[in-house]
C-alpha positions in Angstrom: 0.0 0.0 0.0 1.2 3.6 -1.1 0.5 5.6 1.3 0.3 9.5 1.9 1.0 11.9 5.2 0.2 15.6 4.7 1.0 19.1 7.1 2.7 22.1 7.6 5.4 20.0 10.1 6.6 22.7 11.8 8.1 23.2 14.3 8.3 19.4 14.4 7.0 17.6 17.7 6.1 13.9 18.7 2.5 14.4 17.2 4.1 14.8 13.9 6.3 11.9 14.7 3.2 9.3 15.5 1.4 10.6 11.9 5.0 9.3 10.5 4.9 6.4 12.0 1.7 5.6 11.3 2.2 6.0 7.1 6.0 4.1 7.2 4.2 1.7 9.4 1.1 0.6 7.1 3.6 2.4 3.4 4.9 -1.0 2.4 4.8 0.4 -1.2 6.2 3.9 -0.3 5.2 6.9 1.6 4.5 10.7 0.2 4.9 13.3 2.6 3.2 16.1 1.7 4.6 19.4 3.1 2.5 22.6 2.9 4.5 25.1 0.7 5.6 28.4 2.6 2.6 30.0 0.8 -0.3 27.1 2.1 1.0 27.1 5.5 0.7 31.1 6.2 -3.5 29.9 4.1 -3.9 27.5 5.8 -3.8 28.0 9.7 -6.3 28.6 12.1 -4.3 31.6 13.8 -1.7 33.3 12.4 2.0 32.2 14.0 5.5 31.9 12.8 6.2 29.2 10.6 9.8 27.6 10.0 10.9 28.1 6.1 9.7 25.3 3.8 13.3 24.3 3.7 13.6 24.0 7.4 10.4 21.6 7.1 11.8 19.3 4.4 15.1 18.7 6.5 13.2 18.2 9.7 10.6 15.8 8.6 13.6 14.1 6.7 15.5 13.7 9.9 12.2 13.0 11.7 11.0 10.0 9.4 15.0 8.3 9.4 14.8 8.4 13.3 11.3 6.7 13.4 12.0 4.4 9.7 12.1 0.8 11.4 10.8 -0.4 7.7 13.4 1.3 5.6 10.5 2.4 3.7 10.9 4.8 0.2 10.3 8.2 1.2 9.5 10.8 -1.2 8.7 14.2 0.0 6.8 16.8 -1.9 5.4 20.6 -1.8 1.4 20.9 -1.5 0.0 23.5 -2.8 -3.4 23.6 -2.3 -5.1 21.9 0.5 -6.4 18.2 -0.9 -3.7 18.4 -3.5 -1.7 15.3 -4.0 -4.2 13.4 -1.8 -7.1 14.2 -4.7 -4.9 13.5 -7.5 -2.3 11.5 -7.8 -3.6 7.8 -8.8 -0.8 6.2 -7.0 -1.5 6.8 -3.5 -3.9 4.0 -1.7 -4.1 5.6 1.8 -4.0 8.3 3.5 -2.9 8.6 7.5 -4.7 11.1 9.5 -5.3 13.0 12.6 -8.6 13.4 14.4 -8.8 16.1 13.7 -8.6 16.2 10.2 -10.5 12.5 9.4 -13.5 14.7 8.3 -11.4 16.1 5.7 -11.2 12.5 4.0 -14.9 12.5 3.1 -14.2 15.6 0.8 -10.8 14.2 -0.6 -12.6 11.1 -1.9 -15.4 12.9 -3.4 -12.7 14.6 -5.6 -10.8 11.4 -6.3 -14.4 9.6 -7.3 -14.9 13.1 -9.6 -11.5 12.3 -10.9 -11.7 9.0 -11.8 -10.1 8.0 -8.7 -10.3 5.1 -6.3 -11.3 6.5 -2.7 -8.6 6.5 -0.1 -8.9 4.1 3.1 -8.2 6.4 6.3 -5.3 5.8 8.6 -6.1 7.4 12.3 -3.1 8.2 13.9 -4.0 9.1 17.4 -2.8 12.3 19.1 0.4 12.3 21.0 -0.7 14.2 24.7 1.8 16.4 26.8 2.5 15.5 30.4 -0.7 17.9 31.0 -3.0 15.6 29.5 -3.8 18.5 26.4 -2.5 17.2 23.2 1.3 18.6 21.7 0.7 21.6 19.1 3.0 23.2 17.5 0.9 26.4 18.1 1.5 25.3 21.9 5.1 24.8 21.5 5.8 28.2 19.9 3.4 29.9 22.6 6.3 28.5 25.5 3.7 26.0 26.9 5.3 22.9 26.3 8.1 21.3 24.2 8.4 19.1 21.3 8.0 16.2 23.3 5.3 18.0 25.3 7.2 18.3 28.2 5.3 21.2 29.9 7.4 24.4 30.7 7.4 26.3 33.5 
């Protein structure tokens, strides 16, 4: 199974860690990251706060997936963007992992596939990763000084 991770990734915490591990777990046939151009990610969030460089992004996800690659999976990263992008049109892709936050989305992207010609993509939930205060790890709660990458909270 091919299968496709998508997000801004940045700053990079364990949350985005579990969504790799999720796709290089199930991505015997390859995994796409997706990775929000600098453009999408400014679009795309729900409050406005910095953003490391798309650059930044690749080389952190690219050291985040090696640490976490028991598989030794192929990894092919790529620029999104627009939102369902790669997810609604690229015929390869079987799956596509999720967060609970965005599993409603996959409703939408498989209407476009089905509009497309496509096959529908089966869901992969990846849980969320929680900080030692119970609330799940952000990145919006990392860059606010509320917890670390690993969701250590700070004092």
């Amino acid at each position: 199974m091919r299968v496709a991770v998508a997000g801004t990734f940045g700053p990079l915490h364990d949350g985005h860690r579990a969504l790799f591990e999720h796709a290089l777990r199930f991505g015997d046939d390859g995994v796409v990251v997706a990775l929000t151009s600098d453009e999408l990610a400014v679009d795309t969030r729900h409050e406005p706060r910095p953003i490391p460089s798309f650059d930044d992004r690749v080389d952190g996800a690219a050291d985040a997936i090696v640490d976490v690659d028991e598989w030794d999976r192929e990894v092919e990263i790529r620029e999104l963007e627009t939102e369902h992008g790669i997810a609604t049109d690229d015929p390869s892709i079987d799956a596509l992992v999720v967060s609970p936050e965005t599993a409603p989305e996959l409703e939408a992207i498989n209407d476009e596939r089905r509009e497309r010609g496509l096959e529908p993509l089966s869901g992969i939930v990846a849980p969320y990763v929680r900080a030692d205060d119970g609330e799940r790890i952000s990145s919006t709660r990392i860059i606010e000084g509320e917890i670390d990458e690993h969701g250590r909270v700070l004092e």
